[in-house]
C-alpha positions in Angstrom: 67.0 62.6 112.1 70.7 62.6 111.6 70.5 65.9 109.6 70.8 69.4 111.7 68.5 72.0 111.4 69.9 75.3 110.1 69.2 77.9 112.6 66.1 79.5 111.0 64.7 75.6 110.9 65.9 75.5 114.8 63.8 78.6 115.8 60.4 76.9 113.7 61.3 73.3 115.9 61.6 75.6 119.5 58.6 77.2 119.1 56.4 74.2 117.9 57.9 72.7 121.0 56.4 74.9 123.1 53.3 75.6 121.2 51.9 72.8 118.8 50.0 72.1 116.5 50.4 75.2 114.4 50.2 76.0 110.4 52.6 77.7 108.3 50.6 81.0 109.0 50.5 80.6 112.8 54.2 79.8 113.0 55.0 82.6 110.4 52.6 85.6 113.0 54.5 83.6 115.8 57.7 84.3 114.8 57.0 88.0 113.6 55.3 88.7 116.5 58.9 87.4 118.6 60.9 89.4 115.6 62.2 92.6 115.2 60.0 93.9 112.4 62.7 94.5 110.3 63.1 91.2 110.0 59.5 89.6 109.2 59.4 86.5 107.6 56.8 85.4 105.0 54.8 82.3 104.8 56.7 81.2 101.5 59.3 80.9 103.4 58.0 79.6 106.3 56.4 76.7 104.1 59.5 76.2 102.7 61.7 75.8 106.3 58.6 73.3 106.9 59.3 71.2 104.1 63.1 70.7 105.2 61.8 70.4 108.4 59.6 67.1 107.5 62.3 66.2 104.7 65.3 66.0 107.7 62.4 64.3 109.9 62.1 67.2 112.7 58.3 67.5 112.0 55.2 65.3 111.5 51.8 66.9 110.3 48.5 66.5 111.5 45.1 66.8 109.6 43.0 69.6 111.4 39.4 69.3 110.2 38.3 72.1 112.6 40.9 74.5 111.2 41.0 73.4 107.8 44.5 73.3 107.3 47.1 71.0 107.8 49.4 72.0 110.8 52.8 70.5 112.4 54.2 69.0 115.5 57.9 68.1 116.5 58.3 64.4 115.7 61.3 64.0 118.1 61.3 65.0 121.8 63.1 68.6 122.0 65.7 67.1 124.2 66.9 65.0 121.8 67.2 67.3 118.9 68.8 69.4 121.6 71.7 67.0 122.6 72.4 65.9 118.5 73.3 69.6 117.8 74.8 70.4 120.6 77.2 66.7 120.3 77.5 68.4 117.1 78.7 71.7 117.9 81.5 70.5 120.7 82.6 67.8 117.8 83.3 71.0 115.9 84.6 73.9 118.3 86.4 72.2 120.8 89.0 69.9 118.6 91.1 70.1 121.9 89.2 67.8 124.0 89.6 69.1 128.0 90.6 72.4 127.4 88.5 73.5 124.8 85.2 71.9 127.0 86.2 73.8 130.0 86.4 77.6 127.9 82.7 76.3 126.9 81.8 75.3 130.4 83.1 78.8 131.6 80.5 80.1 128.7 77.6 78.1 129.7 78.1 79.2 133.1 78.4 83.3 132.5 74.8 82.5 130.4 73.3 81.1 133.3 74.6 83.7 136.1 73.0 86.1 133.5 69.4 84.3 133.3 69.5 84.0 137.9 70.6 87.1 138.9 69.7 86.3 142.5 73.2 83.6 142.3 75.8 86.4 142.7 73.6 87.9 145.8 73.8 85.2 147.4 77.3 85.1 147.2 77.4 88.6 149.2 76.1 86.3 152.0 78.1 84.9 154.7 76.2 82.2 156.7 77.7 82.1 160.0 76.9 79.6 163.4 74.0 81.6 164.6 73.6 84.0 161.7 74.0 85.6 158.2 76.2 88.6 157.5 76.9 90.8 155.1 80.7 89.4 153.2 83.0 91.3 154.8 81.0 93.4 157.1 79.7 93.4 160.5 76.0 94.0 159.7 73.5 91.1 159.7 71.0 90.0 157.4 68.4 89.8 160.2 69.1 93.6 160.3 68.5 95.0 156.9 65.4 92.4 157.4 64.9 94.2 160.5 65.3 97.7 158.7 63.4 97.3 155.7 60.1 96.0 157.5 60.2 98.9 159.8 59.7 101.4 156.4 62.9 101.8 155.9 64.2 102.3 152.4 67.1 100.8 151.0 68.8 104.4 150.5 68.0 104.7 154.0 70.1 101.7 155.1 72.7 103.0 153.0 72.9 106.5 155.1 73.3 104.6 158.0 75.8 102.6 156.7 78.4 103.4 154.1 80.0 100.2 153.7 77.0 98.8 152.1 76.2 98.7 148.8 72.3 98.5 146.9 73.4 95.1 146.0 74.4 94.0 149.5 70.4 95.3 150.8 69.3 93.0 147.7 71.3 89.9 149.1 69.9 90.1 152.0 66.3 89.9 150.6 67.4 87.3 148.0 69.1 85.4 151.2 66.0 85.9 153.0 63.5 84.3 150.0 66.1 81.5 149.4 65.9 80.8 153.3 62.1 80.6 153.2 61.8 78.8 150.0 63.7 76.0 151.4 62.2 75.7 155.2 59.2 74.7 156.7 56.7 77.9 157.7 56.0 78.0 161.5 52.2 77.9 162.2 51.2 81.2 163.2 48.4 82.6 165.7 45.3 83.6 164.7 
C-alpha cells in the first residue's frame, strides 16, 4: 500500500469505510446518490477505480453467495490510509518545514471552527467567580436563560437590550448546553 489513491479512488475507499461490503453497482448508486447529477459516474468506471483500488492494495473482495456478486471491503484500516496521504501531502506543500506546517495548521483549524459552530459562541462568554457574562457587557447568562424560559424571544431580549447581538442570545444557550453537558444533573422532586 505504498501507492496513493487518486482522488476519485479516495472517495470509493471513504465510502466503503463507512459502508462495506458493497459491489461495483452499490458503490456506483452510492456515489450518484452523494453527487451532483451532473456528474454521475458509471459502473465501467467504477469497476475500473476498483481494479486500481485492489491493484495498489486499498481493497480486498469478498464472495457474497446471498447477493451473487462479488463485493469489496477496505483492506487497510482508514486511519492509516489517512495518515500515508496526508505524510504525503505535507512532504509536498510545505517544503519549508515550521512555517509552512503552521499556514496549514491555521487551515485545519478555520475547517474545524466551520464544522462546530457552537466554538466561536462560546468565546462570547466570559466565565466570571460567581457567574457568566456576556464579553464585554454587563448582562448575564443566567439572564437571557432567565428571559428566554419566561417566553421571551430572542428579538425580545434584543429590544431590551441594544448591546446584544442574536449571536450573543445563542452563546448563552450554547454556554448553557456546554455547562450541562459536562456536570452532574441534580435529582429533582417528584
Amino acid at each position: 500500500m505504498s501507492k496513493l489513491l487518486a482522488p476519485s479512488e479516495w472517495k470509493i475507499f471513504a465510502l466503503l469505510t463507512r459502508h462495506n461490503p458493497l459491489s461495483t453497482s452499490e458503490i456506483t448508486q452510492e456515489l450518484n446518490r452523494q453527487n451532483d447529477p451532473r456528474h454521475a459516474v458509471t459502473d465501467g468506471t467504477v469497476r475500473s477505480l476498483v481494479k486500481r483500488m485492489l491493484d495498489k492494495g486499498y481493497l480486498t473482495t469478498i464472495a457474497n453467495d446471498q447477493r451473487s456478486a462479488i463485493v469489496y471491503s477496505p483492506s487497510v484500516p482508514f486511519e492509516t490510509a489517512l495518515r500515508l496521504h496526508v505524510n504525503n501531502f505535507l512532504d509536498q506543500y510545505a517544503p519549508l518545514g515550521a512555517p509552512d506546517l503552521r499556514l496549514i495548521r491555521d487551515l485545519v483549524d478555520r475547517r474545524l471552527t466551520a464544522a462546530d459552530p457552537v466554538t466561536p459562541l462560546l468565546e462570547r462568554i466570559e466565565v466570571e467567580p460567581r457567574r457568566a457574562l456576556v464579553r464585554g457587557t454587563s448582562v448575564t447568562v443566567d439572564r437571557l436563560l432567565e428571559c428566554l424560559a419566561s417566553g421571551s424571544s430572542p428579538e425580545d431580549i434584543l429590544a431590551d437590550h441594544p448591546e446584544l447581538s442574536r449571536e450573543d442570545v445563542l452563546a448563552a444557550v450554547a454556554f448553557a448546553r456546554a455547562a450541562l453537558l459536562s456536570s452532574t444533573l441534580p435529582e429533582t422532586g417528584h
